[in-house]
Every structure is written in C-alpha cells, then in structure tokens.
C-alpha positions as CSV (number, residue, x, y, z in Angstrom):
1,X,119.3,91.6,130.1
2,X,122.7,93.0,130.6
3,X,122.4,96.9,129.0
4,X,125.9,97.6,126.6
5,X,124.6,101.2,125.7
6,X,121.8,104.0,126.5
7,X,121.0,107.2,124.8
8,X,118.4,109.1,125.5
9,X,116.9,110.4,122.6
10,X,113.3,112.3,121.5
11,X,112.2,115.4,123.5
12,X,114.3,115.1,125.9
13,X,117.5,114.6,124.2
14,X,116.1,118.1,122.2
15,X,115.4,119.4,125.6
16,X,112.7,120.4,124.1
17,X,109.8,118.4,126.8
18,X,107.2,119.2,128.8
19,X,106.7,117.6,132.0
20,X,104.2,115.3,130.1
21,X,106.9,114.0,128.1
22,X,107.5,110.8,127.6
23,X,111.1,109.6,128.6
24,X,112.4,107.9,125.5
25,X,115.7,106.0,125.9
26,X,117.7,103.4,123.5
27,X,119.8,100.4,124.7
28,X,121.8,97.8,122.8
29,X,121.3,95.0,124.7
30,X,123.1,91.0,124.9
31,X,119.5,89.7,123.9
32,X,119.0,88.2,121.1
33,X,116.0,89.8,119.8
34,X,114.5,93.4,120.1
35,X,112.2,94.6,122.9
36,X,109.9,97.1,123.8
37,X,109.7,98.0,127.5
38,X,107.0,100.3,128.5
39,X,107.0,101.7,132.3
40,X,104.9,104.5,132.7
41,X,105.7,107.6,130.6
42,X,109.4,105.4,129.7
43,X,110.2,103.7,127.0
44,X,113.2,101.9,125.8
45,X,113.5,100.2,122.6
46,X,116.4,97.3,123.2
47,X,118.3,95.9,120.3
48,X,120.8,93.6,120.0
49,X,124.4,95.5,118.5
50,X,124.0,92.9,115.0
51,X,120.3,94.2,114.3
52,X,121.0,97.8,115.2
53,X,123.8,97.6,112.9
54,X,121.8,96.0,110.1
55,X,118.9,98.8,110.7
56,X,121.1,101.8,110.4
57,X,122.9,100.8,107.1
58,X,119.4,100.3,105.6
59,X,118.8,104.1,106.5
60,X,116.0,103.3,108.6
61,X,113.6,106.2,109.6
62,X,113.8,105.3,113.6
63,X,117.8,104.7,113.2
64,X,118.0,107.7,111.1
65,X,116.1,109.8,114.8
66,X,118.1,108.0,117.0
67,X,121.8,108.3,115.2
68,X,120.7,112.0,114.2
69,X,119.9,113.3,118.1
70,X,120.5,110.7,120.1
71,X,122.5,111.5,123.3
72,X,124.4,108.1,125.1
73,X,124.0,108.5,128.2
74,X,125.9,104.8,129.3
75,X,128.3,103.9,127.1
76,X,131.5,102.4,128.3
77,X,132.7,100.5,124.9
78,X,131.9,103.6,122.5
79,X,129.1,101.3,120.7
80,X,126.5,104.3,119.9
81,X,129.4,106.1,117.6
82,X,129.9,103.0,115.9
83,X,126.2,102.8,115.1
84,X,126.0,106.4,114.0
85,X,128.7,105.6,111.5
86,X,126.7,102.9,109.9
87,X,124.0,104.8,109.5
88,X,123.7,105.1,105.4
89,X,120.2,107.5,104.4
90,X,118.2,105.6,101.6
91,X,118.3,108.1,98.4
92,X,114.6,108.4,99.3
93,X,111.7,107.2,101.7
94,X,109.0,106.3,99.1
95,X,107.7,102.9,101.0
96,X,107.8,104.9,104.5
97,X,105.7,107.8,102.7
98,X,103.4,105.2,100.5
99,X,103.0,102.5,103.8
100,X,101.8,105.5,106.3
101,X,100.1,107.3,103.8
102,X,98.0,104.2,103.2
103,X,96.8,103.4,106.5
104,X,96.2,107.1,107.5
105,X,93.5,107.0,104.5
106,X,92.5,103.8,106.0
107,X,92.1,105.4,109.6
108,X,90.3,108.2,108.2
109,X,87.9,106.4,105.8
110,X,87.0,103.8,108.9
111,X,86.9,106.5,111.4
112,X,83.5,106.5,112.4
113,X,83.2,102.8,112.7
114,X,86.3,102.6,115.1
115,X,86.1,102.7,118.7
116,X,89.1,103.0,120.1
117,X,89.5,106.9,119.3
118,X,92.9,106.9,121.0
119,X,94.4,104.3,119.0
120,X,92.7,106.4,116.2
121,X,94.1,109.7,117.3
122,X,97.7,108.0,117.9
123,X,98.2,105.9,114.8
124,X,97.0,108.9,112.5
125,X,99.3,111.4,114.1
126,X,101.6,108.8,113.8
127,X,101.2,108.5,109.8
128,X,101.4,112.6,109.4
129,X,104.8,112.6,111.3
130,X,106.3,109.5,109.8
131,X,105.3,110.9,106.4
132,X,106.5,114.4,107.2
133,X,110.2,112.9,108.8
134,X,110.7,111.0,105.7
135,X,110.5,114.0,103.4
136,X,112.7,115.9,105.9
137,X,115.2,113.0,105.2
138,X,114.9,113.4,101.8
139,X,115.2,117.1,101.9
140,X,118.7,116.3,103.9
141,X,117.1,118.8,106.6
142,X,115.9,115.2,108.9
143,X,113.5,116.8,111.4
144,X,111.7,115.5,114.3
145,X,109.9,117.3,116.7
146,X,106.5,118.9,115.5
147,X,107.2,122.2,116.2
148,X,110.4,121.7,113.5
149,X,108.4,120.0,111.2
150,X,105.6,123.1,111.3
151,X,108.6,125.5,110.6
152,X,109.9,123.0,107.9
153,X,106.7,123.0,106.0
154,X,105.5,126.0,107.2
155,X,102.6,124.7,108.4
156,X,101.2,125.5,111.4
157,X,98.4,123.3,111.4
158,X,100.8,120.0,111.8
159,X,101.6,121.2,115.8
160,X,97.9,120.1,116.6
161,X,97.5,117.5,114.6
162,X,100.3,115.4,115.5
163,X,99.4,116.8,118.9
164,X,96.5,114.8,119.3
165,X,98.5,111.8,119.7
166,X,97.2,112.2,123.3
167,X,93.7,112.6,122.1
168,X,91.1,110.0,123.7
169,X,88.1,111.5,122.4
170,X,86.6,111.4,118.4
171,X,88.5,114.5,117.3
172,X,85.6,114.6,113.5
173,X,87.0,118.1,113.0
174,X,90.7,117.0,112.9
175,X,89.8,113.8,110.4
176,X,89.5,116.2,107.4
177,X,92.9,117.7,107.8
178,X,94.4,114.5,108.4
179,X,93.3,113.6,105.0
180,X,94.3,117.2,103.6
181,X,97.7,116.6,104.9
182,X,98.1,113.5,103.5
183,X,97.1,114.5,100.2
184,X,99.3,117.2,100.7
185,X,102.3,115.8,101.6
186,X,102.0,112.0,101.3
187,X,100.9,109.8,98.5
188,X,97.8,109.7,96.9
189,X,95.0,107.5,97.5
190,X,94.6,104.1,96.6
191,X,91.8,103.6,94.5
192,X,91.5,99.7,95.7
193,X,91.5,100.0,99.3
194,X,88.9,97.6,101.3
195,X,86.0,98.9,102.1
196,X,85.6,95.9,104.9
197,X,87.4,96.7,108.2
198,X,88.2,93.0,108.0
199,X,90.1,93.0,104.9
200,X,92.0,95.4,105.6
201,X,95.1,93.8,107.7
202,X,95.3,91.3,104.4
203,X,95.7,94.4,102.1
204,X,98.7,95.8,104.1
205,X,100.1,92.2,104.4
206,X,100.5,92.1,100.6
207,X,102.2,95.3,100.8
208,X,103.9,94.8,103.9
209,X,102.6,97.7,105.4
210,X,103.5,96.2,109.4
211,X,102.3,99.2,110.9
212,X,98.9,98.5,108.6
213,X,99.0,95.3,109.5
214,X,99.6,95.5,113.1
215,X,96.8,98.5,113.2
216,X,94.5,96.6,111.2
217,X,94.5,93.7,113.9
218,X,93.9,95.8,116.9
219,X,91.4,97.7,115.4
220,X,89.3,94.4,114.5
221,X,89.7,93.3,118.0
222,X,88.2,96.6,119.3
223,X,85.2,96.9,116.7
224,X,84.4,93.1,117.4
225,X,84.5,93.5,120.9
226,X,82.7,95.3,123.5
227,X,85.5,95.4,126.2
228,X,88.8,96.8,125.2
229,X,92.3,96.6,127.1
C-alpha cells in the first residue's frame, strides 16, 4: 500500500497532547478502498485520492478536521492542498447533529443493560463531540479539541464528559449529563425509539444512522454474549 500523502492531524497536529495521546495520522493511499489501521495508540485512516476528493466537496465533518488542522507531514506531489481546496462546508450539519443525537439517547436509555461500559463511555463522548463540532461548523468557528469546544460553548462540563472516552468503568453519574447535553445542544428526542436492544440497529438502518447501526451490532454481540473481545 504505496503512501502518496501523510498529515498528521488531531492533538498532535494542535500540539495540544499529552503523552497519552493518541498519534492520529492521514494518508491518501493507491488502494482502492479506505482503511483503518490501528497500531497501538496510532491510527491512520487511508483513502484513496478519488474518495477523499468526493468526501471533502460534500463538507464532510472528518474532512472538514482534517483539511481545517491537518499538518502533511509526506507530501511530495502537493496532494493534501488540493484536497483542502475541495473542501466545500454543507450550509448546515442537521443529519450529523440528528444521527449522533439519536444514538447518544439510545446509549443513554440502554445504559444499564450494556456491558461493555467502554464502548459505552466512547461512543457517547463520541456523540457529544460530533454534535458539538457540527454546530462549530455551522457557527463558521469549526472547533475540535474539547478544551475549544468548552470555551466555545462555555461549558465547562463538556472537558469531562468527552473525557471519558477513556472511561472503562459505568460512569451512572456522567449518563444524566450526557442526556442534558444533548438536549442542550443536539436534537430532541425521538419519541419512537425501540425500546428492544435488538431493534435498534434496524431503526438506525432506516435512517442511515452508520454509526447507529454499527454501534447497535456490537452492542448486541456484547449483551448476548458472555465473553467479549
């Protein structure tokens, strides 16, 4: 998998990490199809130049973070500029808001029947700062890192929350606010959500919530299932 371009992007593009932090880097790759690879605290999300292209003139939230602070870092044949100058923002991030918005009421409403608290803990800080991104980008003012994001809303309770990202234990006292911050600054609750674990990756199918749907999957795999990976 011959690498065209890197950047470096995240915390440490903001120089902004710990020395926890995750290493998160972006490659345009010859593949034809994208790819996560995970090593350790690394991660490199690898696209091929077409479908990075495509992404960033939908305005898409990631592309919108990577063309926003990314740093290249290999990048003989000047393809991260180009990408950058695809990038066109959506005049507003309703589906993003709606999509994580629905699962984190989801998360919340099944939390005590879920296992896996650091899925949990990961997937609901992960609906907060998707949320809270999104109507950064709609505020023109596209923020990222949750200490921003606090002074953005000015809100100090969004450091901790979407801190526990890391969490592995069953954080009940954090649920609450999760759902207060959603309220807050997501969209409201859907009256018809499932109250069946089960049904619940076919309700974010119809909506094509993926991250619902993908969620929805491993969660039914850890509840039915004494052992998990």
């Amino acid at each position: 998998m011959p690498i065209i371009s890197l950047s470096v992007y995240g915390s440490r593009a903001r120089e902004d990490h710990s020395d926890e932090s995750d290493t998160d880097l972006f490659a345009i790759t010859d593949d034809e199809q994208y790819a996560m690879i995970i090593e350790g605290s690394t991660n490199i999300a690898c696209y091929p130049l077409d479908q990075a292209i495509s992404r960033a003139e939908g305005g898409d939230l990631f592309f919108l973070h990577i063309t926003t602070e990314g740093k290249p870092i290999y990048d003989p044949t000047g393809v991260f500029p180009k990408i950058q100058k695809h990038f066109c923002k959506k005049p507003n991030y309703s589906t993003e808001i709606n999509n994580a918005s629905d699962l984190g009421y989801a998360l919340i409403a099944h939390s005590e029947h879920i296992n896996n608290y650091y899925l949990l803990n990961k997937r609901l800080a992960w609906c907060l700062r998707t949320i809270l991104i999104a109507k950064s980008a709609e505020m023109n003012r596209p923020t990222f890192s949750k200490e921003g994001l606090s002074r953005l809303f000015d809100d100090k309770t969004l450091i901790n929350l979407i801190s526990l990202k890391d969490c592995q234990s069953f954080a009940s006292k954090a649920y609450p606010l999760f759902r207060s911050a959603f309220i807050t600054y997501g969209a409201p609750p859907k009256k018809d959500l499932p109250n069946d674990t089960n049904a619940l990756a076919d309700y974010f199918l119809k909506s094509e919530n993926t991250m619902g749907v993908k969620t929805a999957r491993l969660l039914n795999r850890d509840i039915n299932s004494e052992s998990y990976d």
